[in-house]
N, C-alpha and C positions, 0 to 999 in steps of 0.2 A: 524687137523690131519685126513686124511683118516681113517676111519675104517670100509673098507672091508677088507676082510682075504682072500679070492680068487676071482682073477677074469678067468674068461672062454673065450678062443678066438677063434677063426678061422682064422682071417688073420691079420698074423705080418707085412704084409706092408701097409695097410690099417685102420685098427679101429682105436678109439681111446676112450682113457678110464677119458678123464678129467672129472670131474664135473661139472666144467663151462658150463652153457647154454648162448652163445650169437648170435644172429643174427648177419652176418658178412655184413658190408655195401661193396659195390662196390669198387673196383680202377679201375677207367677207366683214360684214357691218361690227366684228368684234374687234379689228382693226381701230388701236389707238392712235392718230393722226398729231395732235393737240397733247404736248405735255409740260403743263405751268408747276410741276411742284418744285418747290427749290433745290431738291435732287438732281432732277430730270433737268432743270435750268442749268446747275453746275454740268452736268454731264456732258451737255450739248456745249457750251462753252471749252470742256476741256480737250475735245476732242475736235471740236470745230478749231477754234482760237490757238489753243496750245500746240495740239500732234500735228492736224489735218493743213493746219497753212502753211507755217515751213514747210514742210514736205510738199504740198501743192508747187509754192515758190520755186524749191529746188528741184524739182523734178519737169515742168515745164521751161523751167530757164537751162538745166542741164543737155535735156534731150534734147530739144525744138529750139532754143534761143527766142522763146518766144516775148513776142512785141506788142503792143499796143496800142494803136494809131485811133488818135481821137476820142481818147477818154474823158477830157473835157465835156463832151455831151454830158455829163452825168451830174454835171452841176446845176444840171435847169429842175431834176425834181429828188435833189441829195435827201430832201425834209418828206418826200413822198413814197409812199410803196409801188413797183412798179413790173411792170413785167416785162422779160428777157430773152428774146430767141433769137438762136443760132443754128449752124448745120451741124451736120451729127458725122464726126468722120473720125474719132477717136471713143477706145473705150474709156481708159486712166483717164487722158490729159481730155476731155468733156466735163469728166465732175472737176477735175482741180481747176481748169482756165476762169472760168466763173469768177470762183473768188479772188483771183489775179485781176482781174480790170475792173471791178466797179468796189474794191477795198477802202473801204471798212465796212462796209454794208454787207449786211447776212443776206445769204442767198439758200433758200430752198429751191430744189430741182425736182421737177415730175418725172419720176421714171420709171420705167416697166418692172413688176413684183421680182424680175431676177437677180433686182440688186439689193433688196432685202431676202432675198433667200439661201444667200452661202453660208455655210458653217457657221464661221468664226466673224467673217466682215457684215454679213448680213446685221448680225445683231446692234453692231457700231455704226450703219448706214442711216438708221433713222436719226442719229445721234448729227451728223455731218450733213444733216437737209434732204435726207431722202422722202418723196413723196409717192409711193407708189400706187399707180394706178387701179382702180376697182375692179375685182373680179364680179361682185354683182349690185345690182340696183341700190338696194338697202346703203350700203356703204358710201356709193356717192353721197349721201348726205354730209357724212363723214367727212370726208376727202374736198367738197367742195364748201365746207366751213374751214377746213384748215387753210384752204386758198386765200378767202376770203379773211381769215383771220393776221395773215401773214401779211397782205397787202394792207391791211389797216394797220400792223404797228411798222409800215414802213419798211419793210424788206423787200426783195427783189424774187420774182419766181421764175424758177429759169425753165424753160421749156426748148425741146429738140422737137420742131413740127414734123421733119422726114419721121419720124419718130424710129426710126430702121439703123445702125450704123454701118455704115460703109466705108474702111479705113484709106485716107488719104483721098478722095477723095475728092476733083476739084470743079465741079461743076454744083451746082443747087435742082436739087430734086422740089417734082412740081407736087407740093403738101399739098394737103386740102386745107381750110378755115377753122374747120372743127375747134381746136384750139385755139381759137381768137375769139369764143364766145365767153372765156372768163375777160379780158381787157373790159369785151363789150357790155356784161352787165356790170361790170364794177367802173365802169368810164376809168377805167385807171391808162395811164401811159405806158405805151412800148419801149422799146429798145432794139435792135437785131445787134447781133453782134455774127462777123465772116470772118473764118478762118480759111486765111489761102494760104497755098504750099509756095514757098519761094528760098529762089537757091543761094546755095551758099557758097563763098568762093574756094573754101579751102575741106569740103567735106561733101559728098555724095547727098547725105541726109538730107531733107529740106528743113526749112526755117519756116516757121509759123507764125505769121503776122498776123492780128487779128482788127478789124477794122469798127468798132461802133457807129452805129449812125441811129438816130430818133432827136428828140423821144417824138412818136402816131399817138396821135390822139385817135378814136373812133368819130367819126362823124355824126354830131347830134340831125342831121339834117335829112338824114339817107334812113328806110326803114330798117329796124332793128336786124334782120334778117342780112340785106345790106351792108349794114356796117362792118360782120364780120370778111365780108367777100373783101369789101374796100379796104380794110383795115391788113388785111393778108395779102391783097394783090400789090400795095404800098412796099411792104415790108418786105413779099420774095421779089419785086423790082430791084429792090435796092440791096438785096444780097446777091442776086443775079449781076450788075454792075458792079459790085466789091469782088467777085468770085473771078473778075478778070485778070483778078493781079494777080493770081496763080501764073508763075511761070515755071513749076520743075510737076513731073509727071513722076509719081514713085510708083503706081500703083496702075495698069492700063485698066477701064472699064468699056469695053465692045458688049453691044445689045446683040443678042442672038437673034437669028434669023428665024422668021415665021417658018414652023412647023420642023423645028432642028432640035436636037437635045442641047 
């Protein structure tokens, strides 16, 4: 459990307040993304399906009590690959929640290279949907065929736009588009998904309800450029409206004062 009480910021598209200290190793174009052999298939299964769910299951339902309001949304494109964004206010329970509301459906998550780079978990991280992000040009090829590959056999790609985590956290930081330009070349469907902090009668802790709402389509009608703006300004609206149902404060965040440490 976190037990800071306030943190102090300056810049909500920028910091980032996890604890976690890891050196993040490289992806360069030798980065394998993509792995169909029937090994690599069993693997991913056994650690995704077998270890990684339970443990997801019980570790958000134990700590958080966590909820899921309006999972129904998910029926409109069960048959489709699609994509998933949320806010970013957990380290753990960010990768596990995922596969807790849009279940049975595989979920690959975009995340920064420091979660393939631990030790021991780093190695199992690509195995459990990690997609980490390109350290140089070369490798976006890479990296944005595995996207592309994943949305065509119908899986869900989950992306944190704050792309920063800030724990507990109950406001919606103002992302930029950037990442709404895979929806917008693949016309594939969104999703958001908000998690808000709300209290609990019999325990300090807060409870984590998380709210889906979609599926955004991109707009064939607005130029290409457009669509992402449209498509993102849709999506943080309606996270910005879900983030109101936060009623418990675990964590203060005060913006520091021009020209203060």
């Amino acid at each position: 459990m976190d037990k800071r009480k306030v943190i102090y910021y300056s810049d909500e598209l920028n910091e980032e307040f996890s604890l976690a200290q890891i050196t993040p190793r490289r992806i360069d174009a030798d980065y394998v993304y993509l792995h169909d052999s029937p090994f690599k298939r069993f693997t991913h299964f056994f650690w995704y399906r077998i270890v990684a769910t339970p443990i997801a299951f019980l570790y958000v339902k134990c700590k958080f009590l966590h909820k899921v309001v309006g999972r129904k949304a998910f029926r409109a494109c069960k048959k489709k690959g699609y994509f998933l964004y949320g806010n970013h206010t957990q380290d753990i329970g960010d990768a596990f929640m995922p596969n807790m509301m849009n279940f049975p459906k595989t979920d690959y998550i975009i995340v920064h290279p420091n979660n393939v780079s631990m030790p021991v978990l780093g190695r199992i991280t690509p195995s459990l949907g990690a997609l980490p992000i390109p350290d140089e040009r070369e490798a976006f090829r890479n990296f944005n065929g595995a996207v592309d590959a994943h949305i065509e056999r119908r899986h869900a790609v989950v992306i944190y736009p704050e792309a920063h985590i800030w724990p507990y956290y109950t406001g919606i930081r103002p992302f930029p588009d950037t990442s709404f330009a895979y929806p917008v070349r693949l016309n594939a469907p969104v999703y958001c998904f908000t998690n808000t902090y709300q209290k609990r009668k019999l325990s300090k802790k807060p409870r984590i309800v998380t709210y889906i709402d979609g599926p955004f389509y991109p707009d064939p009608d607005k130029p290409l450029r457009m669509r992402r703006k449209d498509l993102r300004d849709r999506v943080y609206e309606t996270m910005c409206m879900r983030a109101k149902k936060s009623d418990h404060i675990q964590i203060q965040y005060i913006k520091k004062e021009s020209g203060h440490d």
